[in-house]
N, C-alpha and C positions, 0 to 999 in steps of 0.2 A: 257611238258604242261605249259603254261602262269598261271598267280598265281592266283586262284581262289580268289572271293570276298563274305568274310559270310555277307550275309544280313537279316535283320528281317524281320518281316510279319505284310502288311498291308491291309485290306480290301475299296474296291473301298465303298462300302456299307455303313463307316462310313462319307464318302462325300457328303452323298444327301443331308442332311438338305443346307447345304452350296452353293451348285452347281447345285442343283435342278433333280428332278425325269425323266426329259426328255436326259438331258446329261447325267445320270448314263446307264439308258436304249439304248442308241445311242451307248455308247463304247460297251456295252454288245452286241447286235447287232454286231457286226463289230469284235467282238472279237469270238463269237462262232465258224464260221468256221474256223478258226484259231487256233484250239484250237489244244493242242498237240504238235504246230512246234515249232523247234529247236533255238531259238535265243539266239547269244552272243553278249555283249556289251564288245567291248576294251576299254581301258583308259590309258592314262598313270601313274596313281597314284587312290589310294583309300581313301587318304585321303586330307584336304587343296580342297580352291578352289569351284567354280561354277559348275563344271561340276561332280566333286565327290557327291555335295549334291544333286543333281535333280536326280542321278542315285540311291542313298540310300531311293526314295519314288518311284520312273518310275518303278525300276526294281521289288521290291514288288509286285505291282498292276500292269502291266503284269504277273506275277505268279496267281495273285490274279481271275485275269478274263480266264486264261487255257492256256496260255503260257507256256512252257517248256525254260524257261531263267535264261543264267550263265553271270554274270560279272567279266570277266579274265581281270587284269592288265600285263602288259608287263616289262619283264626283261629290266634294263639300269644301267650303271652306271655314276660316276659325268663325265666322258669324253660326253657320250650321251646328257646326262641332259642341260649342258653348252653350245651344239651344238645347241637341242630341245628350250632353251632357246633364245639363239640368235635368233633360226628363229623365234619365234613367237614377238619378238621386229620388227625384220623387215618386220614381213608379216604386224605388224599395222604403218609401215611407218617409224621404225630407219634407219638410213641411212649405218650402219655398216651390210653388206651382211656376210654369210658366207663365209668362206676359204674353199678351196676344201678338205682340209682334215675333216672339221668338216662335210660337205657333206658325205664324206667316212663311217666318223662316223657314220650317220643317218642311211646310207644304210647299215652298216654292223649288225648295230643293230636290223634294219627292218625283212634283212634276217636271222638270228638267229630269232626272237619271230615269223617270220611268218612261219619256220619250228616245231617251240611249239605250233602254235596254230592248236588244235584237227580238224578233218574233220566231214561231214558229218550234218551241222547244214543248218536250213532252211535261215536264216536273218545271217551274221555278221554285225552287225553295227558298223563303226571305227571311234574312236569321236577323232578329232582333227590332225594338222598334226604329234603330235610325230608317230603314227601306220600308217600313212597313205596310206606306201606304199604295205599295206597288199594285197592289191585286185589286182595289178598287179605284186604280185609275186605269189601269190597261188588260184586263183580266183576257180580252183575247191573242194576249202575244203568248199564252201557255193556254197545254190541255187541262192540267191540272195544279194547283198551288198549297204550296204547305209553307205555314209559319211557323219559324223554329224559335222558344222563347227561351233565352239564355239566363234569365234574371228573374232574382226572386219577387212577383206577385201579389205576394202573403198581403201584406198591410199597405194597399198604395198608396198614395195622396188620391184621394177621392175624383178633386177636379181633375188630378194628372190624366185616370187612369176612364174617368166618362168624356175627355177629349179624345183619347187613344183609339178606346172601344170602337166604336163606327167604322174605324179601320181594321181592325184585326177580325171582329166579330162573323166574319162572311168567308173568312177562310176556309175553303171544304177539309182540311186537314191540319191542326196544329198540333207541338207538340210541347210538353211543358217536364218540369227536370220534376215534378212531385206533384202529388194534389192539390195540396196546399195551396201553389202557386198559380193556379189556375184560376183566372174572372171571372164572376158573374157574368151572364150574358152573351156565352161566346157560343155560336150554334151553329159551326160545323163540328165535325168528328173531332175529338177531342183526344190527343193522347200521351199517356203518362211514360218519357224514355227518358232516363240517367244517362249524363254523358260518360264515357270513356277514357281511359289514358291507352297510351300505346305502348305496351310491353318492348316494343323492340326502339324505340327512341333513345339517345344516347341519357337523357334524363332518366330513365327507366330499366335502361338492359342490365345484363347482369355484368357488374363490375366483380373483381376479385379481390380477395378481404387486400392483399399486398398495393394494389393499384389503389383501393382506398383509402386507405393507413397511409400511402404517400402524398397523397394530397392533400388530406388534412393536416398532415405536418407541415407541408410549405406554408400554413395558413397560421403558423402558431400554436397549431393543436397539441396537447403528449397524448401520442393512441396509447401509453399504456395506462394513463388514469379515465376515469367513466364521463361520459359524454352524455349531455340533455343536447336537444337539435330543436329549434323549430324552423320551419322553412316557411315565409308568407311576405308578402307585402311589409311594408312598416302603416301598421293606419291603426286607429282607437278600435276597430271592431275584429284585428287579430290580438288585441290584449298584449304587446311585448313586453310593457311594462308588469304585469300582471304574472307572466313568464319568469320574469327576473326575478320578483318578489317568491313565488313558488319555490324558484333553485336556493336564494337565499334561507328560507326556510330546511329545505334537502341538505345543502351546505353546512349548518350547523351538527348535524348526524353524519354526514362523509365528506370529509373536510376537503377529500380530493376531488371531487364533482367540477366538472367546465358545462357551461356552456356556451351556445353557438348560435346564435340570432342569422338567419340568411335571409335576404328578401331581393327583389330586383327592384329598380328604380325609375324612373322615367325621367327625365328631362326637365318635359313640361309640366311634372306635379309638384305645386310648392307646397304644398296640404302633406304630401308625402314626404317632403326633405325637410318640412319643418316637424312631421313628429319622429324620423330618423335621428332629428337632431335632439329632439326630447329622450330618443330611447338611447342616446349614449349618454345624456348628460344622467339620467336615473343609473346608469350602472356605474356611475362613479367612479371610474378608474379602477373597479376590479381587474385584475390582470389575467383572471381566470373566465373573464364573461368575451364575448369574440362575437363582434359585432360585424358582419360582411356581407356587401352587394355588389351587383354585376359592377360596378364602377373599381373594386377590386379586385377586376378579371374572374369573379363567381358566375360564370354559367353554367349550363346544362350538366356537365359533365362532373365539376367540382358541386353542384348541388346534391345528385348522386353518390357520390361520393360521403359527402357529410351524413348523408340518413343512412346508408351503408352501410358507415365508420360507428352511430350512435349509439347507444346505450338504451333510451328511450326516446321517442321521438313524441312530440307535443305539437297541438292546433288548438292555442287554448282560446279559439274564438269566443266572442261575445254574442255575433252576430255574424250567420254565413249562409253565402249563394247554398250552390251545393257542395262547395268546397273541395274539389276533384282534389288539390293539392293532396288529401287526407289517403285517395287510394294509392298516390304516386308514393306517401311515406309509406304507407303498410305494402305497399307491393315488394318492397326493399326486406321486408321479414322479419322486421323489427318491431321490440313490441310500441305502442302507442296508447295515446292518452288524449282524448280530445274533449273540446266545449259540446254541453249537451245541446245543442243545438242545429237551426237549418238541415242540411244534408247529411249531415257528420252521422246521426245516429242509423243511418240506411248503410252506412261503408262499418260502422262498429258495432257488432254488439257488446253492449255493458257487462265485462265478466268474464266474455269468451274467449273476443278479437279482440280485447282493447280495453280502456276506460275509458267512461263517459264521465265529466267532471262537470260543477259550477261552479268552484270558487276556489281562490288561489288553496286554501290549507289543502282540500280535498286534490287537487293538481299536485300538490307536493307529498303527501300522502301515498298517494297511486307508483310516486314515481319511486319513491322511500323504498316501496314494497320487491319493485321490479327489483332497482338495484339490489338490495338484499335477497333477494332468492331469485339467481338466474335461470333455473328450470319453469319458472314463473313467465321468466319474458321470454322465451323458447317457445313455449306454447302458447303462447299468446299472439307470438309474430307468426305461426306457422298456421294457424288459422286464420290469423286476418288474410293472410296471403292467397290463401286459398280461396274464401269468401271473394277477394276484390279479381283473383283469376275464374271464379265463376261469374258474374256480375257485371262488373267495371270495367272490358279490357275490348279493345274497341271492333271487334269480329263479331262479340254480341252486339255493337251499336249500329253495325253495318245492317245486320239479318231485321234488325225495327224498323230499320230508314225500307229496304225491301221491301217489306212486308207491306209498309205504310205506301208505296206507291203502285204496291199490285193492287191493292184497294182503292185508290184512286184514280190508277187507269182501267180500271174492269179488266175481267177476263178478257181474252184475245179481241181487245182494242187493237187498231190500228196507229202502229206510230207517226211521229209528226213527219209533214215531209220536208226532206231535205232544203 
């Protein structure tokens, strides 16, 4: 058996105020007859990452609304990982393909977890390419299968992405975060769903200006001078250097400007600690620049906090998935500024909700304007918020996954048995 995931319990029910009485009643609807089937969610891992934390609120509220839903992560080891790894460099366009033996790998891996994974369920959902080749090794342990593509698409490695195909292409349901991202070739039902953040997550809920003005202080902050934020990983295609360079520009006009670089860490990423270690040595001992990761007790809650506490909030990607991080700032009401690029411009419009930027002068510009006219970032953050509470907020991510499985088990199908 693939390694079960404990998860807590959350009710749909605490989402109306937020989401409204009409979208609560729609998933209900759509989830009743449904109610009883078998669904399992694979992943590669249970914890780290995008796709781990939208599964720790999804898979709840389907339990919540009469699902019968398990989330089994899949056996690998670092021979696998380093394989799973590479491909997903190259499915977003590195130029280094795999080796056929690290193919080998995948596949040998595939067929071990898809001999573990149990029979008899109504949905397998297989979120991403590590599992993906579940469905064309054992297609009869589910009624129905949908592949869930977390990763952008756009521009693969060719060879990556014509070894991949064969396995993904036969899926009777996939679903992909934009069009864009979507391959040639794939010919079951195809469909286009944005991921979600969850409004009521300690990352996310509503913190109070006091509780967050407190925490940024512990961190070195003055709340009473003006704050830029960015919140993202440390890697070349969030731009922190580029960030720097922006404020440094902004700086020269309001000499009291801070900002605050946050990102979380891993361990095992030396690619990531080696340009952390780049994005301190570029800020040169300004005393005003505030460089912090989970390693300086920055989680969830003091993350919040800083986009709460900020002034203007920045994603001045070069290059991005769909970059959820972008609804998680603007959901905080703050106005934002982000890289025109990937996902970013579906969470912003240019003008309305936000700014869409290329290039450092223009990021420093945008941000020039905010701070000088605060009725500016007012309205700015109070739309975006609105947009990413119609859109983005995971009640609509629920009612698509629904939707997508009343269509793949037909009308009053019979569920699996027990």
């Amino acid at each position: 058996m693939l390694q079960p995931v404990a998860i807590g319990s959350k009710l749909l029910s605490d989402y109306t105020h937020i989401v409204g009485r009409d979208l609560i009643e729609e998933v209900r609807e759509l989830a009743a007859p449904l109610e009883g089937r078998k669904v399992v969610h694979v992943s590669a891992t249970a914890f780290g990452g995008g796709v781990s934390e939208i599964l720790y609120t999804l898979v709840p509220l389907m339990k919540d609304v009469g699902l019968d839903v398990e989330w089994q992560v899949i056996y690998g080891r670092e021979e696998f990982f380093n394989a799973t790894k590479l491909m997903h460099n190259a499915l977003q366009g590195a130029p280094e393909d795999l080796t056929e033996e690290h193919w080998a790998t995948w596949r040998h891996y595939n067929e071990m977890n898809a001999r573990e994974l149990a029979s008899g369920w109504d949905v397998a959902l297989i979120h991403d390419p590590q599992p993906a080749a579940m469905y064309h090794l054992v297609p009869e342990k589910a009624k129905g299968w949908v592949w869930r593509c977390h990763i952008d698409l756009s521009t693969p490695n060719p060879d990556t992405i014509g070894q991949l195909l064969p396995y993904i292409r036969d899926y009777p349901q996939s679903l992909f975060h934009m069009p864009a991202y979507v391959p040639g070739g794939m010919s079951g039902t195809v469909n286009i769903v944005p991921p979600a953040i969850d409004p009521l997550a300690p990352k996310n809920m509503a913190l109070s200006p006091e509780d967050a003005s407190y925490v940024c202080a512990q961190f070195g902050i003055d709340v009473d001078r003006p704050m830029i934020c960015q919140v993202s990983r440390f890697d070349p295609w969030k731009d922190p250097l580029g960030v720097i360079d922006a404020y440094r520009l902004v700086k020269e006009e309001i000499a009291s400007v801070q900002l605050a670089l946050v990102g979380s860490m891993a361990s095992d990423d030396p690619e990531g600690w080696d340009y952390f270690n780049a994005t301190i040595a570029h800020a040169d001992g300004d005393p005003d620049i505030h460089i912090l990761n989970n390693f300086n007790n920055v989680g969830a809650i003091e993350v919040n906090a800083f986009q709460s506490q900020s002034d203007v909030l920045i994603q001045k990607s070069t290059r991005e998935g769909f970059g959820l991080t972008v609804s998680e700032a603007i959901w905080k009401g703050r106005p934002f500024i982000g890289g025109n690029v990937g996902g970013i411009p579906l969470q912003v419009e240019d003008g309305v909700s936000g700014f869409l930027v290329d290039s450092v002068e223009m990021c420093a510009q945008r941000t020039l304007e905010i701070l000088r006219d605060p009725e500016l970032g007012k309205q700015l953050g109070r739309r975006g918020k609105e947009h990413v509470r119609k859109e983005f907020l995971t009640p609509r991510y629920l009612r698509d996954y629904l939707r997508i499985f009343t269509e793949l088990l037909g009308e009053g199908s019979q569920p699996a048995a027990a």
